[in-house]
MARFINU-996003 format. One line per field, with one value per atom (N, C-alpha, C): residue in three letters; x, y, z. Coordinates in steps of 0.02 Angstrom, whole numbers. Layout:
! MARFINU-996003
residu	ALA	...
east	X	...
north	Y	...
up	Z	...
END
This chain:
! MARFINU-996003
residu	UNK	UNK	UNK	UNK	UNK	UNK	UNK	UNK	UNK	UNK	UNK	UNK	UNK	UNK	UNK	UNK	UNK	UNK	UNK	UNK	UNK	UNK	UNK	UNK	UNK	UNK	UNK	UNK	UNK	UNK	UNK	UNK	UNK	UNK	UNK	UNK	UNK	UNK	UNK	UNK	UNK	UNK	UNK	UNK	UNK	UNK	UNK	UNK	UNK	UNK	UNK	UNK	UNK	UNK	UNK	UNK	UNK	UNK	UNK	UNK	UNK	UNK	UNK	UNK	UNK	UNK	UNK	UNK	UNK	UNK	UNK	UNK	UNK	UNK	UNK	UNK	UNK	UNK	UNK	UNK	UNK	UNK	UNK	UNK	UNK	UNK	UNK	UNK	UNK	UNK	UNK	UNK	UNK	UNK	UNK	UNK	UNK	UNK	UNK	UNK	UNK	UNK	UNK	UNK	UNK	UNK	UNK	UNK	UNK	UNK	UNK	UNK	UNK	UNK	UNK	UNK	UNK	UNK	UNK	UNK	UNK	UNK	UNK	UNK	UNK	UNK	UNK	UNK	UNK	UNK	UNK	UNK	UNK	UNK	UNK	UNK	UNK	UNK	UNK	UNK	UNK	UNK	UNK	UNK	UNK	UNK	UNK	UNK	UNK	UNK	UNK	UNK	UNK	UNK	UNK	UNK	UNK	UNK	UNK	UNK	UNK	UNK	UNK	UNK	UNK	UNK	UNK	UNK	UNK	UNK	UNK	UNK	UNK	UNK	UNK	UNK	UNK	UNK	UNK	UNK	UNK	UNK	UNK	UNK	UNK	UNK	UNK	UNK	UNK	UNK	UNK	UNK	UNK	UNK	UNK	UNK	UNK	UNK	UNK	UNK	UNK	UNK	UNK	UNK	UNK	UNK	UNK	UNK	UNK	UNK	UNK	UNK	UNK	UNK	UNK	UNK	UNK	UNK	UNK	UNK	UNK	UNK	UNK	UNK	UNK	UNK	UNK	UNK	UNK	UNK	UNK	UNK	UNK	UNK	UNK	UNK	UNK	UNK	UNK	UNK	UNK	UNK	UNK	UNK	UNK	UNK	UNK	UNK	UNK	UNK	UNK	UNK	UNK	UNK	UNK	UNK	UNK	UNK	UNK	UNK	UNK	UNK	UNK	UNK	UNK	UNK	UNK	UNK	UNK	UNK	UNK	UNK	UNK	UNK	UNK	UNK	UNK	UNK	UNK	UNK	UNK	UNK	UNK	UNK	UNK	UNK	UNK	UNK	UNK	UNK	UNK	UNK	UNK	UNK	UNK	UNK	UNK	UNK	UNK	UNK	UNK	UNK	UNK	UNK	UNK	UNK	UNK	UNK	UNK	UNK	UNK	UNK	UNK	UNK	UNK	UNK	UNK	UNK	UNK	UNK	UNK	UNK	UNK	UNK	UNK	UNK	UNK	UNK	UNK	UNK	UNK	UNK	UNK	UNK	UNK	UNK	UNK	UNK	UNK	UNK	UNK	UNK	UNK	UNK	UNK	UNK	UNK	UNK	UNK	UNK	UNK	UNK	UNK	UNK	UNK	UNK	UNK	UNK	UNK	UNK	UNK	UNK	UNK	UNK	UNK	UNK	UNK	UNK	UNK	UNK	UNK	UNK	UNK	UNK	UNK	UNK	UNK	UNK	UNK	UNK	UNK	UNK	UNK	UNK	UNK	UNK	UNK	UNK	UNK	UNK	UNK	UNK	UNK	UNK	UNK	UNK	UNK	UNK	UNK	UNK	UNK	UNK	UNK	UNK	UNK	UNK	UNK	UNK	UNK	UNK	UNK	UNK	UNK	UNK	UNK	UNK	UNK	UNK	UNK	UNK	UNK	UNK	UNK	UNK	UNK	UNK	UNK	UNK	UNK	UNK	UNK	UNK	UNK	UNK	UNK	UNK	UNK	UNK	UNK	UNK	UNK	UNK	UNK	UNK	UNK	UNK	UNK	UNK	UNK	UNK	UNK	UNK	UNK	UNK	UNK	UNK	UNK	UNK	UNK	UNK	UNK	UNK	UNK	UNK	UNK	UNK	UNK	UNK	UNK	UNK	UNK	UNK	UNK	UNK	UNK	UNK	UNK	UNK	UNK	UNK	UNK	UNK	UNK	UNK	UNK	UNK	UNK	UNK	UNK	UNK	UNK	UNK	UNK	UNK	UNK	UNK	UNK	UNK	UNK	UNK	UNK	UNK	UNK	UNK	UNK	UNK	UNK	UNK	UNK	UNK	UNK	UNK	UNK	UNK	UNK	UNK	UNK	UNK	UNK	UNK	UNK	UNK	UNK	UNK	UNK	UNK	UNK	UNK	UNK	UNK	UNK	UNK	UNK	UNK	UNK	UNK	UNK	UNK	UNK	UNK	UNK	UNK	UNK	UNK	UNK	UNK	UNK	UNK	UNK	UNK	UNK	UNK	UNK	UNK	UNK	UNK	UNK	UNK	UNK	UNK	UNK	UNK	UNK	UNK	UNK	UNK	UNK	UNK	UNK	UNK	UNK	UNK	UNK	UNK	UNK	UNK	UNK	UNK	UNK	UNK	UNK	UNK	UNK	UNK	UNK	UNK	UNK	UNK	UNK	UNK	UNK	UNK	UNK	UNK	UNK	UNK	UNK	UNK	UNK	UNK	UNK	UNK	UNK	UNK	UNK	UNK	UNK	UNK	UNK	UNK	UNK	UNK	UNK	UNK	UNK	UNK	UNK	UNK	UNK	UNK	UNK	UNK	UNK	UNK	UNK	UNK	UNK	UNK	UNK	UNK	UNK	UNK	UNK	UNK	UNK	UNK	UNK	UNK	UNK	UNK	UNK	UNK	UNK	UNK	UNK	UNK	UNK	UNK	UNK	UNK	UNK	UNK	UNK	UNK	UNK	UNK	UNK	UNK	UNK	UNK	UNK	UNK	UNK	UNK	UNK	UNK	UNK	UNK	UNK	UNK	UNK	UNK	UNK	UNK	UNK	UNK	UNK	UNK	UNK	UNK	UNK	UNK	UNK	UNK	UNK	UNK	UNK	UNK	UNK	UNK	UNK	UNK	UNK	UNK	UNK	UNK	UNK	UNK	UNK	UNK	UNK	UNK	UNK	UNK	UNK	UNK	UNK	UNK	UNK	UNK	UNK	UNK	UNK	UNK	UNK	UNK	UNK	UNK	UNK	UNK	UNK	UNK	UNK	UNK	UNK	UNK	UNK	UNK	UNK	UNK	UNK	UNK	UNK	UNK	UNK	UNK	UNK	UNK	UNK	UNK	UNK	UNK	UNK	UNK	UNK	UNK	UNK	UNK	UNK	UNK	UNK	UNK	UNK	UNK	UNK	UNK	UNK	UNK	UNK	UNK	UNK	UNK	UNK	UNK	UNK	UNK	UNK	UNK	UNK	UNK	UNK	UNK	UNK	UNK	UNK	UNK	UNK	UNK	UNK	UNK	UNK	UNK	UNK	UNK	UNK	UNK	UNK	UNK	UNK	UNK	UNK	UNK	UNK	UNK	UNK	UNK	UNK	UNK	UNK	UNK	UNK	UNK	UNK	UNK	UNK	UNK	UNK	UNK	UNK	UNK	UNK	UNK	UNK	UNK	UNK	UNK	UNK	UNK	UNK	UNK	UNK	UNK	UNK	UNK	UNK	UNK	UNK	UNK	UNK	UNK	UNK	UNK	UNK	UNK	UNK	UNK	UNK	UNK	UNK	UNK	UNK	UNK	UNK	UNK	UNK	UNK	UNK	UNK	UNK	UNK	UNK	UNK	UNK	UNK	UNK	UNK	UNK	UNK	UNK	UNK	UNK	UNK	UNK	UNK	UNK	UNK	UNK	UNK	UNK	UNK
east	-446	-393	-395	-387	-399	-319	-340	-285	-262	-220	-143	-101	-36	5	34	60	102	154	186	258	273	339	353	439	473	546	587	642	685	702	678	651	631	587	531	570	644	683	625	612	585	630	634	670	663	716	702	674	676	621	545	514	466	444	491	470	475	521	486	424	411	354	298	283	244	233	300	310	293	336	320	368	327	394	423	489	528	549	550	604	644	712	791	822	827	863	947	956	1056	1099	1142	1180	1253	1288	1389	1431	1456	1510	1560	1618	1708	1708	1680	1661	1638	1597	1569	1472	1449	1369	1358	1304	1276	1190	1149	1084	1072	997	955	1018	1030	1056	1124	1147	1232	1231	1232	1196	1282	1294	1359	1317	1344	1309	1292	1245	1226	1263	1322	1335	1414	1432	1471	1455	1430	1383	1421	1381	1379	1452	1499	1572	1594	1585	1617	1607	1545	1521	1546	1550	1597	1664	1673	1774	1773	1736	1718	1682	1669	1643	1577	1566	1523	1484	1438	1397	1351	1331	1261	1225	1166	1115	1061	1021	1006	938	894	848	807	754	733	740	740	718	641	638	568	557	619	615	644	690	694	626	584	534	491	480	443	452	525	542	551	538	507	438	397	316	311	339	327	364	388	421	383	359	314	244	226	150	159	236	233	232	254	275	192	160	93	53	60	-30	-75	-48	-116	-85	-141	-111	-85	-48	4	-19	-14	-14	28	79	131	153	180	182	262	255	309	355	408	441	415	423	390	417	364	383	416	428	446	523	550	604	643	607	652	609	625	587	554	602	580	488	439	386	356	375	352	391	454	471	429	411	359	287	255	190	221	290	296	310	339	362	285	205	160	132	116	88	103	181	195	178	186	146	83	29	-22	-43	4	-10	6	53	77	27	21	-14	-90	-121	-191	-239	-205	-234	-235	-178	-150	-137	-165	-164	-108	-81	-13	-35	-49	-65	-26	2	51	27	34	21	88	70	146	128	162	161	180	201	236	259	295	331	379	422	507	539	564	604	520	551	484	415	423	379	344	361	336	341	379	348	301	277	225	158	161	102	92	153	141	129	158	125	50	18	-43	-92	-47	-108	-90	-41	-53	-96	-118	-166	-215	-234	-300	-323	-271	-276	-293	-245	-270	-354	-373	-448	-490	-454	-521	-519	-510	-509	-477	-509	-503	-456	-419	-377	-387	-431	-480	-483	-517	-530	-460	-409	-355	-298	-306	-307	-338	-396	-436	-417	-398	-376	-303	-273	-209	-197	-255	-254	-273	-301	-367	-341	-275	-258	-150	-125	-63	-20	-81	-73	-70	-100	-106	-41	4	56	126	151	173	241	281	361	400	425	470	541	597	657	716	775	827	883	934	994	1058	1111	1168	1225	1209	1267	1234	1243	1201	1252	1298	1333	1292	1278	1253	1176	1141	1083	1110	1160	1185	1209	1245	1287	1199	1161	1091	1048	1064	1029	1002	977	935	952	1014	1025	1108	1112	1150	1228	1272	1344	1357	1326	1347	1302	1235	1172	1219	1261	1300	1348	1402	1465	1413	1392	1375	1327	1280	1238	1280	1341	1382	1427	1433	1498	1453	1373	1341	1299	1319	1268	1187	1188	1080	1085	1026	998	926	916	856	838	743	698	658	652	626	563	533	494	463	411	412	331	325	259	212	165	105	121	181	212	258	266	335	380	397	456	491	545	582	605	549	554	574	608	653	583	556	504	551	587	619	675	710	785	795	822	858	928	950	1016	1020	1067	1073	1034	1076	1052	994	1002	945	893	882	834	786	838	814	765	790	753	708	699	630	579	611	554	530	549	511	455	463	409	356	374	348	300	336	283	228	244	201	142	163	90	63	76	35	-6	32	14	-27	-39	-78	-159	-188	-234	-299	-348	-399	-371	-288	-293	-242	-239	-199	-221	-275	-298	-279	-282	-247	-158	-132	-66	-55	-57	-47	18	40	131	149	201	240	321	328	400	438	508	564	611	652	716	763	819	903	948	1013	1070	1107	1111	1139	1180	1097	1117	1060	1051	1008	990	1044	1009	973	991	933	868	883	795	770	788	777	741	778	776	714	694	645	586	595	556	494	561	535	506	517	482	412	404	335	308	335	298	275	295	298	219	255	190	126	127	70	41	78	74	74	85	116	162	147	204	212	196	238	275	322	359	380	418	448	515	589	617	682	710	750	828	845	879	852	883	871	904	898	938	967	1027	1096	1057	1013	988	936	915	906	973	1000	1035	1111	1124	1159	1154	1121	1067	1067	1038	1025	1097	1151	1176	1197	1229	1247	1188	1174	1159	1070	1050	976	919	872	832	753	715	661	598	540	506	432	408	334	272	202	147	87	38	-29	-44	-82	-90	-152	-160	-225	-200	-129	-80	-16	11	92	120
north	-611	-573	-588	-525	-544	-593	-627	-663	-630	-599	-550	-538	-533	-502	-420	-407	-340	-344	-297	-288	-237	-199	-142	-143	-95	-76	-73	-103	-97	-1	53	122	122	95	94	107	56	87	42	4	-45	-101	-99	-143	-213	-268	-321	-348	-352	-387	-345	-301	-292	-333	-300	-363	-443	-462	-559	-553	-520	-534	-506	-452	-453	-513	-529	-573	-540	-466	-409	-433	-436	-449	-376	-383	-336	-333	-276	-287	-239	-257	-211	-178	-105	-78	-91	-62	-69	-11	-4	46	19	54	38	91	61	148	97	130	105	52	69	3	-66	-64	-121	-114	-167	-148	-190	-172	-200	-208	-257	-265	-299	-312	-334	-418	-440	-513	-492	-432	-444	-352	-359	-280	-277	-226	-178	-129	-185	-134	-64	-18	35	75	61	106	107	60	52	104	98	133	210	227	297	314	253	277	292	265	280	330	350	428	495	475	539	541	484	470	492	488	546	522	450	403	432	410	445	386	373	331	326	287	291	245	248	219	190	136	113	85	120	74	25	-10	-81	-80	-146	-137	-196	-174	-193	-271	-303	-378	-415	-368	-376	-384	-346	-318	-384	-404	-477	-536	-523	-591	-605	-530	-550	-558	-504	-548	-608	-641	-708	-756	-737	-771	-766	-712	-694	-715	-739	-791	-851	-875	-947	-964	-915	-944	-940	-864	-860	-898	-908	-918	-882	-818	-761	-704	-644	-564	-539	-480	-418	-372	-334	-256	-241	-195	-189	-101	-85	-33	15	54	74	145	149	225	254	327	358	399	387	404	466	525	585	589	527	517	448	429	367	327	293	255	192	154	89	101	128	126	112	128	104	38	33	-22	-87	-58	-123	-157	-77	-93	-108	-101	-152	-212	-237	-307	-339	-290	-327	-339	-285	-304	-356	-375	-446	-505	-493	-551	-582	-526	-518	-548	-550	-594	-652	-661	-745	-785	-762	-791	-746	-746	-720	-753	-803	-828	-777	-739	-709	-631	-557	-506	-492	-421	-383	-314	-279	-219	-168	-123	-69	-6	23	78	137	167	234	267	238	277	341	391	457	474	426	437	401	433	404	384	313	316	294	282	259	321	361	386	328	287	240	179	189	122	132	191	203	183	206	201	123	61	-3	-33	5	-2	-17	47	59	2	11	-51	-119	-143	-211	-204	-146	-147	-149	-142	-124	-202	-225	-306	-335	-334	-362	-354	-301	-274	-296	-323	-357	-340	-295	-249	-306	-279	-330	-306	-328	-297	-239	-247	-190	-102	-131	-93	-54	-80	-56	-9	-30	18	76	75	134	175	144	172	214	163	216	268	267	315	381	348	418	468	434	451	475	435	464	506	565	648	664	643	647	623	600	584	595	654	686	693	708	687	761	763	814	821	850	813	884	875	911	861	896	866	908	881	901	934	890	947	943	1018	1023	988	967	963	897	852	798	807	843	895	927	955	992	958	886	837	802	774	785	829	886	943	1005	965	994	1072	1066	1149	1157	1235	1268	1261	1239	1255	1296	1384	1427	1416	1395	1398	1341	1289	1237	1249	1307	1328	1365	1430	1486	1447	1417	1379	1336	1281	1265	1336	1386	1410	1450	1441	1494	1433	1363	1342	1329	1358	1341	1283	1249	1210	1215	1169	1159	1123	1142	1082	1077	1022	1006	957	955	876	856	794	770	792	843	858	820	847	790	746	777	738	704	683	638	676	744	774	792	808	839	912	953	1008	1056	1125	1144	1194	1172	1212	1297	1272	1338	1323	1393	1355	1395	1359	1399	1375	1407	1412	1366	1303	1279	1207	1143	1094	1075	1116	1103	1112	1177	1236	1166	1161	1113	1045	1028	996	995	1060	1064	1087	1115	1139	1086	1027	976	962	958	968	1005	1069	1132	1120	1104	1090	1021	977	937	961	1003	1034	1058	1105	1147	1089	1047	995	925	923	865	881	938	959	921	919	866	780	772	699	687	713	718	627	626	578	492	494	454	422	471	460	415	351	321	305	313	284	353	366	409	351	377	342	398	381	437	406	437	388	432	398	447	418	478	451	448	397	370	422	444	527	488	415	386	428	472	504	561	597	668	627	563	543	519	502	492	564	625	681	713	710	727	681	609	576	596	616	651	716	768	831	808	753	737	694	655	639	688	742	785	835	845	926	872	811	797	702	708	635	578	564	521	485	397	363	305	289	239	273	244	260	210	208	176	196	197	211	181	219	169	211	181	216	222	281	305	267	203	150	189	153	157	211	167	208	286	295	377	376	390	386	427	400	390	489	491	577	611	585	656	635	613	609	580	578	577	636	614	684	694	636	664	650	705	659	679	627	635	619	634	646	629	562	527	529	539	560	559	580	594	645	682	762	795	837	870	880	903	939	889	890	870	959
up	372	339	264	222	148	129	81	45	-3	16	1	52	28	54	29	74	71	48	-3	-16	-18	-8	-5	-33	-38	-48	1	8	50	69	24	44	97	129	173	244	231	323	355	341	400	463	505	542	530	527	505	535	611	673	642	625	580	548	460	410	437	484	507	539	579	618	586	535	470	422	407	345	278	303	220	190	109	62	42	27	28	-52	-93	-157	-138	-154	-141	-176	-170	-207	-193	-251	-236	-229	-185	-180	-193	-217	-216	-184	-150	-101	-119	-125	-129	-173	-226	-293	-269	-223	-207	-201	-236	-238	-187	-146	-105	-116	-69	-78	-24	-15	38	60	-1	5	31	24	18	60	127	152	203	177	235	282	330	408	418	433	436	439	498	546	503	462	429	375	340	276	301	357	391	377	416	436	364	308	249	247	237	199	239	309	339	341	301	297	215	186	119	46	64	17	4	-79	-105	-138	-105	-132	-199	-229	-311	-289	-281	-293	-366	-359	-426	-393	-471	-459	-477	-457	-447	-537	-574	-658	-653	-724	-731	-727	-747	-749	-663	-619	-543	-527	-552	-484	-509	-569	-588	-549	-541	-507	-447	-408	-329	-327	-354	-365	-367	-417	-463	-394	-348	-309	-219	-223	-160	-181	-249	-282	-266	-288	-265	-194	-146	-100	-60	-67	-31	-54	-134	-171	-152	-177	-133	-192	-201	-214	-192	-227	-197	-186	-147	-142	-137	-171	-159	-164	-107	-80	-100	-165	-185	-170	-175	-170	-206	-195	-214	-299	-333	-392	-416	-375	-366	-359	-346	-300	-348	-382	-408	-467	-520	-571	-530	-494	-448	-451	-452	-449	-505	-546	-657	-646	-631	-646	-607	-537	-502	-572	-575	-608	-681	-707	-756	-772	-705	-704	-685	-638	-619	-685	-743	-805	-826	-832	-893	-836	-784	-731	-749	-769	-788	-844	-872	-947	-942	-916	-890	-832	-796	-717	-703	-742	-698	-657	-621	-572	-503	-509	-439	-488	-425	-454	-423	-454	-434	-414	-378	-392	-338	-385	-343	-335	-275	-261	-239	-294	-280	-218	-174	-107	-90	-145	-135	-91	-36	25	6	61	59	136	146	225	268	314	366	355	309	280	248	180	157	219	245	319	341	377	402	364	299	250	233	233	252	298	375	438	431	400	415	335	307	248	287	331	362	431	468	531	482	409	395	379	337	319	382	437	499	540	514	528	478	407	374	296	305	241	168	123	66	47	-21	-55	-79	-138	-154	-104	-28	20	23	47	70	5	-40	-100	-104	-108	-88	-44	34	94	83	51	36	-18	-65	-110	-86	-28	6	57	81	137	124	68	75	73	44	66	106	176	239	266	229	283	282	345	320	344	284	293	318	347	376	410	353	393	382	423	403	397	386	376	431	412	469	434	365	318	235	209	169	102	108	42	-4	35	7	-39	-10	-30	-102	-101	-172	-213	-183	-217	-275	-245	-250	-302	-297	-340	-295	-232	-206	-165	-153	-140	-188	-190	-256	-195	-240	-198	-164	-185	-148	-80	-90	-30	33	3	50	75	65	70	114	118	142	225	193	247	288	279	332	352	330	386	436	393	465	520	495	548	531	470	457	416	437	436	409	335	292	324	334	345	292	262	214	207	176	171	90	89	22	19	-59	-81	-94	-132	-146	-210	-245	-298	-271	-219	-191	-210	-204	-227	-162	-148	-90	-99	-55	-62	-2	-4	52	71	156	189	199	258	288	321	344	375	429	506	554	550	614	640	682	679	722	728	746	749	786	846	918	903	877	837	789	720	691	698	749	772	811	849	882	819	765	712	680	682	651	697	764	797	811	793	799	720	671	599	621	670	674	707	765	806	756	672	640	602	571	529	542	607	627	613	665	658	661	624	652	660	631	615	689	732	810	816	818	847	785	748	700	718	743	772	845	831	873	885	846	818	779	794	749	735	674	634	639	652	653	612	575	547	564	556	578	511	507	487	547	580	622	656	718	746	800	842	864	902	956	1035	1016	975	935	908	895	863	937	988	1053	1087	1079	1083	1067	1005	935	985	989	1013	1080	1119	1198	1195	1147	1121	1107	1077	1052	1118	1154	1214	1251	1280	1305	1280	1223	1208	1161	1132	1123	1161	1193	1245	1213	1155	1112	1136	1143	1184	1137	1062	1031	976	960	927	880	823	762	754	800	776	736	677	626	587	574	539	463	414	374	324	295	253	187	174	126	63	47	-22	-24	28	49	76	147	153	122	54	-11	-8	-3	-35	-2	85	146	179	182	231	311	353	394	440	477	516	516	476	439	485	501	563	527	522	486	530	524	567	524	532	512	518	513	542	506	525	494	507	456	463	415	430	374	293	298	230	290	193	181	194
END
């Protein structure tokens, strides 16, 4: 196994029984609901999180700064004595990714015994889990630092994010759809499916009627979107806004029509979350096209 470790963003929606039994380092973004900030060190329960935001709390999110992100490196060096790879949100979606590769530069000038090197993962949510999933099976197979850089530069187009939501207001609160498209779209019931481009951007695919609907079309985009890479999918990642039995649901659609039997599933953490809502069910993979 090469001498490095992995790091990634608390973005990633990784389960903590995960990151221990990995031993991924994590850097944390911060969120504040009801004037209180929270973080990886100081975390209000999920399901808590959830209960605010449908009792009407309006969460802000913040991200990593350039001198934070130094001082988990500089702290995941001492503890390994090894390199980083470190596996970031996606730049489309948040600064936290300049700020990593700027806290790794001044590292660089101080400590060049030990490298830093970040890769903008242009995924978001067990989207970016998945894409750290897969650079720690590669480390585990051998792969150098070097190697596995390469691997994820080559491949994180291929992986592909696909999600809806349950109520569009948070989406508009967001930017991402117009007040009238949120007023008009809750009183009829449709539902955006959306996912994240090749710029890490979050862009609206198409929309039905209806939650059920919705969610079989995330499935229905995965049969189009897998294509020669079917076989790459050993694991699919799902995330929820704490909507667990529909990602259970979503889950069994995909056992079913492509015999797919592991799964990743998580919730959709505070800081997405913050953005899609209550209700959000996202759907992880490998594919020919995003």
């Amino acid at each position: 196994m090469g001498n490095y470790i992995v790091t990634t963003d608390t973005t990633a929606d990784l389960p903590e029984s995960y990151i221990e039994e990995t031993g991924l380092g994590v850097m944390s973004l911060s969120y504040t609901i009801d004037g209180e900030t929270y973080n990886r060190s100081h975390e209000l329960p999920v399901k808590d999180f959830y209960a605010k935001m449908r009792a009407g709390s309006l969460p802000t999110t913040a991200q990593v700064n350039p001198q934070t992100a130094k001082e988990v490196f500089l702290e995941q060096m001492k503890r390994s004595d090894s390199d980083i790879l470190h596996i970031a949100f996606s730049s489309g979606l948040s600064g936290s990714c300049n700020s990593a590769r700027l806290g790794a530069a001044e590292l660089a000038e101080e400590y060049q015994e030990h490298r830093v090197v970040v890769v903008d993962s242009l995924c978001a949510s067990l989207g970016e889990g998945l894409l750290v999933h897969k650079a720690i099976q590669n480390q585990k197979k051998g792969m150098s630092l070097e190697e596995n850089v390469q691997w994820l530069e080559d491949n994180k187009l291929h992986l592909v994010h696909n999600f809806t939501v349950d109520d569009l207001f948070h989406l508009h609160r967001g930017g991402r759809v117009s007040k009238t498209a949120a007023v008009i779209g809750t009183m009829i019931s449709l539902k955006p499916i959306l996912h994240v481009d090749n710029e890490g951007h979050l862009i609206p695919l198409s929309k039905v009627r209806g939650r059920k609907k919705s969610l079989i079309a995330l499935v229905d985009s995965m049969e189009q979107q897998m294509g020669s890479y079917r076989k790459q999918n050993d694991i699919v990642f799902i995330s929820h806004g704490d909507c667990e039995a529909e990602a259970r649901f979503v889950a069994d659609l995909i056992r079913q029509r492509f015999g797919i039997d592991h799964f990743l599933i998580n919730y959709v953490g505070p800081t997405i979350g913050a953005h899609s809502g209550p209700g959000t069910m996202a759907l992880f993979y490998m594919g020919e096209y995003r």
